[in-house]
GULUM-965406 format. One line per 4 residues: number of its first residue (from 1); their letters; for each residue x, y negated, z negated of C-alpha. Coordinates in steps of 0.001 Angstrom, whole numbers, plus 500000, padded with zeros to 6 digits. Each point is the difference from the previous one (the first is absolute). Layout:
NUM = a = X:Y:Z; ...
This chain:
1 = xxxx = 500000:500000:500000; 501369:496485:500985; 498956:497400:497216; 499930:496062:500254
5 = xxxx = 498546:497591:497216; 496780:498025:501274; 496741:499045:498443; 496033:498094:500143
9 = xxxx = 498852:497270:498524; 499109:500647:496493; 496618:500641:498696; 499533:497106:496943
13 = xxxx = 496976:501956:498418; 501796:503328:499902; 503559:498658:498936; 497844:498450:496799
17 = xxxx = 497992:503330:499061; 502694:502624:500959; 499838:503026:501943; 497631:501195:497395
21 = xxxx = 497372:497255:501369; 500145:501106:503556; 496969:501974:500073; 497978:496523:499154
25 = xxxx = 502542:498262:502308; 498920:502346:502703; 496294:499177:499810; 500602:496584:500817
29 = xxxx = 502762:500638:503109; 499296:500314:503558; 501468:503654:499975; 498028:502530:498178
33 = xxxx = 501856:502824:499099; 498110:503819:500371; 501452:502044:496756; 500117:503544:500552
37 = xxxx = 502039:501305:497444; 500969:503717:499270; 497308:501856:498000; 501116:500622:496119
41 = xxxx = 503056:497401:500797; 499525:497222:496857; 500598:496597:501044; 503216:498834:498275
45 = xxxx = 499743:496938:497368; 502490:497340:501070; 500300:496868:497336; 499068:496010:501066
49 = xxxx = 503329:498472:502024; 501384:496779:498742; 500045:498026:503288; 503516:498307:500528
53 = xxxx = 499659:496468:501297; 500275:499936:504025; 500181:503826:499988; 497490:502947:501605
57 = xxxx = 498725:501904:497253; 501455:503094:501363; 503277:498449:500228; 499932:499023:496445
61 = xxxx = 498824:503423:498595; 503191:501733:501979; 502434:497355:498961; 500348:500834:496712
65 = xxxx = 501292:503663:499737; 501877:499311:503572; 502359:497319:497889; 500253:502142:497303
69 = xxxx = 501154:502778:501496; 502352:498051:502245; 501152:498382:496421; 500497:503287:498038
73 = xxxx = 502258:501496:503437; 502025:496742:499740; 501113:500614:496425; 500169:503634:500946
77 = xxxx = 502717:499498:502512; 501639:497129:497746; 500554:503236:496904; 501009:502446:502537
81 = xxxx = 502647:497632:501027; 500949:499444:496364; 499695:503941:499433; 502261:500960:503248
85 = xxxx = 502932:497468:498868; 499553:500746:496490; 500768:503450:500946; 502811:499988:502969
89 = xxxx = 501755:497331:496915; 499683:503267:497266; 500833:502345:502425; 503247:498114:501301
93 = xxxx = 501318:497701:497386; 498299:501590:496784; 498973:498145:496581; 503471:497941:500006
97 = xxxx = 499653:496246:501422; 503500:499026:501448; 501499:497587:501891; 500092:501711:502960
101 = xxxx = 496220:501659:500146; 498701:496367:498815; 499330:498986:503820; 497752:503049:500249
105 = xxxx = 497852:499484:497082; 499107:496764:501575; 499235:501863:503640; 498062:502863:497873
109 = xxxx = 498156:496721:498359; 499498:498587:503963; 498935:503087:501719; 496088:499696:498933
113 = xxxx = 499834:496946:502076; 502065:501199:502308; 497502:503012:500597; 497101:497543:499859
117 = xxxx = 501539:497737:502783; 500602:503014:502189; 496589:501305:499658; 498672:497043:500730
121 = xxxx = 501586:499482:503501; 498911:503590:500636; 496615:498717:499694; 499471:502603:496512
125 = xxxx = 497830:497569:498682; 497065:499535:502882; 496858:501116:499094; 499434:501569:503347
129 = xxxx = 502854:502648:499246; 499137:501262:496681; 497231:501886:498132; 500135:502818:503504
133 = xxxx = 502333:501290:501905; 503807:500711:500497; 500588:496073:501477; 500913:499176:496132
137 = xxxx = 502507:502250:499591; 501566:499977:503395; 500587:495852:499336; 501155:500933:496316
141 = xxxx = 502723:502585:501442; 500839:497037:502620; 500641:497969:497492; 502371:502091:497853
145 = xxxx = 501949:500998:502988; 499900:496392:500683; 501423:499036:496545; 502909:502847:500271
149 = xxxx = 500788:498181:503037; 500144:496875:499443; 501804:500555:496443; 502806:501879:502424
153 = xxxx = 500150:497011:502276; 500325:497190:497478; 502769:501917:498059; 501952:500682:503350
157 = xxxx = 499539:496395:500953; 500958:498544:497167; 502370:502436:499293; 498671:500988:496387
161 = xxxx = 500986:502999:498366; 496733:502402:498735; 499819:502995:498414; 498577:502543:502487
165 = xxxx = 498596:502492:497624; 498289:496859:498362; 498492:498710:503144; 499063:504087:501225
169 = xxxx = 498538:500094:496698; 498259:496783:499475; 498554:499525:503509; 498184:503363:500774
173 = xxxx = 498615:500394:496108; 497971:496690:500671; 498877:500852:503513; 498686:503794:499213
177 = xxxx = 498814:498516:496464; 497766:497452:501905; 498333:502320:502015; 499876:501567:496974
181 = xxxx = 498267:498226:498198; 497930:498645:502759; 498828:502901:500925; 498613:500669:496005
185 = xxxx = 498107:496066:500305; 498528:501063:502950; 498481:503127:498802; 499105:498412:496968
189 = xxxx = 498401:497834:502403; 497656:503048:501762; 499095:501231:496603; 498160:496753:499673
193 = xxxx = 498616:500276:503461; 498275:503002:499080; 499189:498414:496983; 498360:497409:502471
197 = xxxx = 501693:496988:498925; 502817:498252:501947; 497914:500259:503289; 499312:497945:503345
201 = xxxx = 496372:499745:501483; 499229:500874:503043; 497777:498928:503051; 500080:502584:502688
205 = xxxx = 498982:499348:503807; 499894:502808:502123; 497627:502676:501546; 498541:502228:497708
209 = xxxx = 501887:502791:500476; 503199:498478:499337; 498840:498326:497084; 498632:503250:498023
213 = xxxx = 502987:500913:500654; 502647:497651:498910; 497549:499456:496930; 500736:503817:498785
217 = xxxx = 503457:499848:500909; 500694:497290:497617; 497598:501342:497206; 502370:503192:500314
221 = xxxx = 502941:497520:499733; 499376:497745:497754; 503646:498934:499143; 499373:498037:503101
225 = xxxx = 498558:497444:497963; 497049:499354:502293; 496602:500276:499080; 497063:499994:502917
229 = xxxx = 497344:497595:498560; 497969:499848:503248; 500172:499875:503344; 498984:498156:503331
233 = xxxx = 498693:502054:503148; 499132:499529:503352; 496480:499021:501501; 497457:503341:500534
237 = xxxx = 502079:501416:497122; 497940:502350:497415; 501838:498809:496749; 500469:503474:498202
241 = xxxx = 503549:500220:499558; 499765:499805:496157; 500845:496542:499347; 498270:496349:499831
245 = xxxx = 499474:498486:503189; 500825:496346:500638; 498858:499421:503294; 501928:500418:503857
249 = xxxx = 503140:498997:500976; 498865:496763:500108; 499585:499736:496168; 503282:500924:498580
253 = xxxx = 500772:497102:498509; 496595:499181:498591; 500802:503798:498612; 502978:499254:498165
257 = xxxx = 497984:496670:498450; 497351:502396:498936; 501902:502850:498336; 503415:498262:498861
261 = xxxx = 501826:502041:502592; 503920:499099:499734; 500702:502154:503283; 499046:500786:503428
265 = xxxx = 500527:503390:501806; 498905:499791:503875; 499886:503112:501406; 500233:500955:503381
269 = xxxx = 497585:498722:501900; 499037:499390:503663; 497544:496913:499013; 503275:498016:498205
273 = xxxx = 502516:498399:502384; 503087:497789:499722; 497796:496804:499575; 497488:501756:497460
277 = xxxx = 502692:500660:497957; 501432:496738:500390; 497211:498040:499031; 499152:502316:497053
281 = xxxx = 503265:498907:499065; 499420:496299:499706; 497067:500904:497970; 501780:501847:497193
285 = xxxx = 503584:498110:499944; 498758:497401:497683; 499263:502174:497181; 502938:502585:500831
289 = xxxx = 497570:502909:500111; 502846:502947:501562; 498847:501120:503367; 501065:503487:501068
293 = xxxx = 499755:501411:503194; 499827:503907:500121; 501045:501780:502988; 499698:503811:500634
297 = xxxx = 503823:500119:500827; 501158:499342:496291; 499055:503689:499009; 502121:501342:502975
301 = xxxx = 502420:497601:500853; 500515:498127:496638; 503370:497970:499648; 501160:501351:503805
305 = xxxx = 497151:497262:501604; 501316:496281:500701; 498756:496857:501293; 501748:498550:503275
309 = xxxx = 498176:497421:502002; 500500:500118:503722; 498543:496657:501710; 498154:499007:496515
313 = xxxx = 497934:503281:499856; 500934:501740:497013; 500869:503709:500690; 499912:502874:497280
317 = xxxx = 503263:502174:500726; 500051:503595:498526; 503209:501740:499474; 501052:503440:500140
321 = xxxx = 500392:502057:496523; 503781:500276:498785; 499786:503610:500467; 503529:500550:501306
325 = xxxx = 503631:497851:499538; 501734:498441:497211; 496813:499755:497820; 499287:503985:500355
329 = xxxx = 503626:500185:498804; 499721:497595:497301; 496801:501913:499012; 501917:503558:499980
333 = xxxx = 503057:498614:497894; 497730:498733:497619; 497600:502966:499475; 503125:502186:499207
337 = xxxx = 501850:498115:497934; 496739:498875:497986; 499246:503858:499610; 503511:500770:499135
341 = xxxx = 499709:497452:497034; 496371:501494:499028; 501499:503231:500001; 502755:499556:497610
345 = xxxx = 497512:497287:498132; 497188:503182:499298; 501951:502805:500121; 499352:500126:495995
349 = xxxx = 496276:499806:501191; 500206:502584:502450; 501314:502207:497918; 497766:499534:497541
353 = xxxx = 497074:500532:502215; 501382:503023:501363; 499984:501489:496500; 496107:499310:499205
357 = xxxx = 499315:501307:503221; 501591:503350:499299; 498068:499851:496358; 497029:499560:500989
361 = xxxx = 499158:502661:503001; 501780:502346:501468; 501444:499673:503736; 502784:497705:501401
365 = xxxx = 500845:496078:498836; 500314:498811:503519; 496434:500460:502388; 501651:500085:503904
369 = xxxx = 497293:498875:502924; 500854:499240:503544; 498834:496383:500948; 500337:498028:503067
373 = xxxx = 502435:497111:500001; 501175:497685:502979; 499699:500806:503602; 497622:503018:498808
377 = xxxx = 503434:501779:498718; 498549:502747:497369; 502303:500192:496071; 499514:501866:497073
381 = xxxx = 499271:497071:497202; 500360:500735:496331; 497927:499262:497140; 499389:501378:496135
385 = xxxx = 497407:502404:499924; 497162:498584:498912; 497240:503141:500675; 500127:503814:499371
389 = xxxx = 501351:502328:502266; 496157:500748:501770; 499964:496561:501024; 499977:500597:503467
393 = xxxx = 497893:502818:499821; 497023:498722:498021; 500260:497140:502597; 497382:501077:502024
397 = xxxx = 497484:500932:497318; 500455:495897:498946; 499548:498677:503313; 496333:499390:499297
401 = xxxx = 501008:497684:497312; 502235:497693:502095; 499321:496265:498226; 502166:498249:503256
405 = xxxx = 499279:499193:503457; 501957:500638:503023; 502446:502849:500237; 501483:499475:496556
409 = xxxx = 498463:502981:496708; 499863:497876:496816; 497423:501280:496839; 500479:497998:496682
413 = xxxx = 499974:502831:497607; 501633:502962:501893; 499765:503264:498164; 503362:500873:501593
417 = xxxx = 502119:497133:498575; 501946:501389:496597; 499839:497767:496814; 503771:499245:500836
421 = xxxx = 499267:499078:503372; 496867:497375:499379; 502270:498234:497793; 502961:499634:502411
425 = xxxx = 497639:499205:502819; 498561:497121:497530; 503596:498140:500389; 500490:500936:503340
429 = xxxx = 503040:502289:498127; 499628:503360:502837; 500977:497250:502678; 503842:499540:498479
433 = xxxx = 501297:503486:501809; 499333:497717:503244; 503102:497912:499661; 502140:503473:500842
437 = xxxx = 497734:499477:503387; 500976:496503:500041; 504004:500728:499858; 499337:502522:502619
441 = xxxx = 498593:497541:502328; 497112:501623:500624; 497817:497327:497882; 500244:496564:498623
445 = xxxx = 499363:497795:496638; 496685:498628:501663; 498240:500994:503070; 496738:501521:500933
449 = xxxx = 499195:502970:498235; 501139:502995:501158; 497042:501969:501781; 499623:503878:500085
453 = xxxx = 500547:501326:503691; 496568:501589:500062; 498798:496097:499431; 502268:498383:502643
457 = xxxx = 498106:502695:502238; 496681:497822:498942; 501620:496502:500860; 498563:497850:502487
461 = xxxx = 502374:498568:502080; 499772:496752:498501; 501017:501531:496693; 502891:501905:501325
465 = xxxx = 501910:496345:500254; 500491:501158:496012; 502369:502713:501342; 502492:496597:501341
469 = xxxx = 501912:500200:496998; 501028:501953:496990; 497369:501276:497541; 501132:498206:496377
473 = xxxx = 499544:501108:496363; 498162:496173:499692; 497631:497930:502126; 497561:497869:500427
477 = xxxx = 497082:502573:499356; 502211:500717:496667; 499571:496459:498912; 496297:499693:501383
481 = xxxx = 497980:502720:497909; 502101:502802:500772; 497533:503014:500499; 496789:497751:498777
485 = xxxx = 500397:498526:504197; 497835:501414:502853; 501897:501417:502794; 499062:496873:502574
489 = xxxx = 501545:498344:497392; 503058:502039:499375; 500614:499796:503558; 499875:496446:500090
493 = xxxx = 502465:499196:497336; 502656:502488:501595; 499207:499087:503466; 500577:496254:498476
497 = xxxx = 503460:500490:498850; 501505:502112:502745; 499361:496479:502142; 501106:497809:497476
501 = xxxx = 502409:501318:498197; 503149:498646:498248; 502551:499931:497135; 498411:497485:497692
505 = xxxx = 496239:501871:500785; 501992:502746:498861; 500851:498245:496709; 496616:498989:499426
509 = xxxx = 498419:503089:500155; 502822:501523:497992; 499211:497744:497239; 496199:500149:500618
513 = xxxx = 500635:504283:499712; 501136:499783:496304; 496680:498047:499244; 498000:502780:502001
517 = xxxx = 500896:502707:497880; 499375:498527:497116; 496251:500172:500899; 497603:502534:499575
521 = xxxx = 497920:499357:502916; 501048:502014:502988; 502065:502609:498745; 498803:503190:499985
């Protein structure tokens, strides 16, 4: 989605009531919205707005927890600063202050606002790069490796003599400590979401297709941040998508008046031109109200599509995946040396999982399947055996019971899980045996799942594009709900990745892995 800040005129009668006033707003406005909301679904209580002087009410209600947030990762970065330097000083000069380590209590002392400057002309700090998305990280790597670099250029310049093991020290700690501790605000900042605080309103124009649509894809992901509070339709249309109705495309911005909207999502749509667009953008720039313009690529294409104009016409330029070259290498160095670590991390783990295994029923530690990984090249993958010997056997007796759609055989409670095995497939623990698969080469850290051969024999072949790169112990269905998802959905999220995959996607869903397991929901 491609976001710019515009906005309406404001509404004077609902700025002084609220967004909790809107309903007797409405009665008096042209538009006249058509509420159709979801049988049994309560109507959430939302407190009076204090209206700030020259300010839509929407913008003033999103204001507040936007500053504060950017406020609380300011003084985050400032004490991870202070942390890293505090640390690379201990770890290189110790508890004694001497004449010669002096100078780099004053740099450990300078290095917070040295962090802070180089995050800020990565562009860390704009709204439109946080709360989703790799973008943050990506500009908070940039600026680390910017800071190593331009630390290496003053000193050679000016011919000053650093400590390298302070500076190796120093400089990385703060950069992998801010996304860090980025990465814990923002979820922090999704737990609210779900909560249903911290959120932006939304007027929706599109078809109504679309809009059903987008509207359950962003009640499923609600760390989005956006919540659908109505939407506008075309003419002839039969209103029953679920939400309030504000009118046609011609009322958006009396919409946004009416229900204290802060954004705009146009959808794709036939009826909306270049000068539609540009005129709805007049309307809403006064009061800043963000207008986003969805287009079907973003799902496939995601970061690979560009804008170039050719003779003034903007043109939308899609890129092939990175599915070969320096980036596949990168990926491959990085998968083995990251499972190499794990290894000799969890090998206390391992072992200690291998013993209840061998307590609890009898039969081997290690369970050995063949799965299809890239290219459609078949390997034996390893896991901890997590069922009873008849597992495979009683299959077909349990196939009436099958809880998923699609290919994929999923029951909550299977009888032929032991009381070993639930437990270890709670935390995601009869996964770790993968990493041997991952030093082999014959898997990655994160990927799409790895399917059975008798379910690649099932795939469409749309959903044989999953089959473009290596299956990983991680992905985004992982992260997403794990086996709670519906197979479309699966599909999606792996079909997703293998077009827009990279490193620092990688590292998010890493991070967002060790907050997956944590949870119940999914696992089984």
């Amino acid at each position: 989605m491609e976001r710019g800040r515009f906005g309406p005129a404001s509404a004077r009668d609902l700025m002084e009531r609220g967004v909790d006033g809107r309903e007797r707003v409405a009665d008096r406005h042209p538009v006249r919205a058509r509420t159709r909301p979801r049988r049994g679904t309560p109507t959430p209580r939302r407190p009076l707005l204090r209206r700030v002087p020259g300010r839509h009410v929407a913008l003033s209600r999103r204001a507040p927890w936007e500053s504060r947030y950017l406020r609380t990762l300011l003084l985050a970065d400032l004490a991870v600063g202070g942390a890293a330097g505090g640390l690379a000083f201990e770890l290189r000069f110790g508890d004694g202050l001497t004449e010669y380590n002096r100078d780099y209590l004053v740099l450990s002392a300078l290095l917070p606002v040295a962090l802070v400057a180089a995050l800020g002309l990565a562009r860390a700090y704009e709204s439109r790069f946080l709360f989703v998305g790799t973008d943050e990280y990506q500009r908070v790597i940039r600026a680390g490796l910017g800071l190593i670099a331009g630390v290496a250029m003053v000193s050679y310049a000016l011919e000053i003599q650093l400590a390298r093991s302070y500076v190796l020290i120093a400089l990385p700690a703060a950069t992998f400590a801010t996304v860090g501790v980025r990465f814990a605000l923002r979820k922090r900042l999704h737990r609210a979401r779900k909560r249903g605080d911290c959120l932006r309103r939304v007027i929706v124009v599109g078809h109504e297709l679309a809009v059903i649509h987008l509207a359950r894809q962003l009640q499923r992901e609600r760390y989005h941040g956006l919540e659908i509070v109505g939407a506008c339709l075309p003419p002839q249309h039969d209103g029953e998508v679920g939400l309030p109705v504000y009118g046609t495309f011609d009322d958006v911005a009396d919409a946004v008046d009416a229900s204290g909207a802060d954004t705009v999502i146009v959808l794709s749509c036939p009826e909306i031109d270049g000068q539609t667009l540009r005129r709805l953008a007049w309307r809403l720039e006064r009061d800043e109200i963000d207008l986003i313009l969805a287009n079907a690529l973003i799902d496939v294409a995601g970061d690979r599509t560009t804008i170039r104009p050719v003779d003034g016409l903007p043109m939308l330029h899609v890129e092939h995946p990175r599915l070969e070259g320096a980036a596949r290498f990168a990926k491959e160095v990085v998968d083995r040396l990251g499972a190499a670590v794990l290894v000799a991390l969890l090998s206390p783990v391992l072992l200690a999982v291998a013993l209840c295994i061998r307590l609890d029923s009898p039969g081997p530690v290690l369970f050995r399947q063949v799965r299809t990984g890239r290219d459609g090249r078949e390997f034996l993958i390893y896991k901890f055996r997590s069922m009873y010997l008849d597992a495979e056997a009683r299959l077909a007796e349990l196939r009436h019971l099958n809880e998923h759609d699609g290919v994929l055989f999923k029951i909550r409670n299977d009888p032929r899980i032991t009381p070993v095995g639930r437990r270890l497939r709670r935390f995601s623990l009869d996964e770790l045996p993968q990493l041997f698969n991952v030093l082999l080469g014959q898997m990655s850290l994160v990927g799409p799942r790895p399917p059975l051969p008798q379910e690649v024999a099932q795939y469409a072949d749309d959903v044989r594009r999953r089959l473009a790169v290596k299956p990983g112990m991680t992905g985004l269905w992982q992260v997403s709900g794990r086996s709670d998802l519906p197979w479309e959905e699966a599909v999606r999220l792996d079909l997703r990745y293998v077009e827009n995959w990279s490193l620092s996607l990688d590292l998010v869903i890493l991070m967002r892995t060790l907050a997956a397991v944590v949870r119940p929901s999914g696992a089984y």
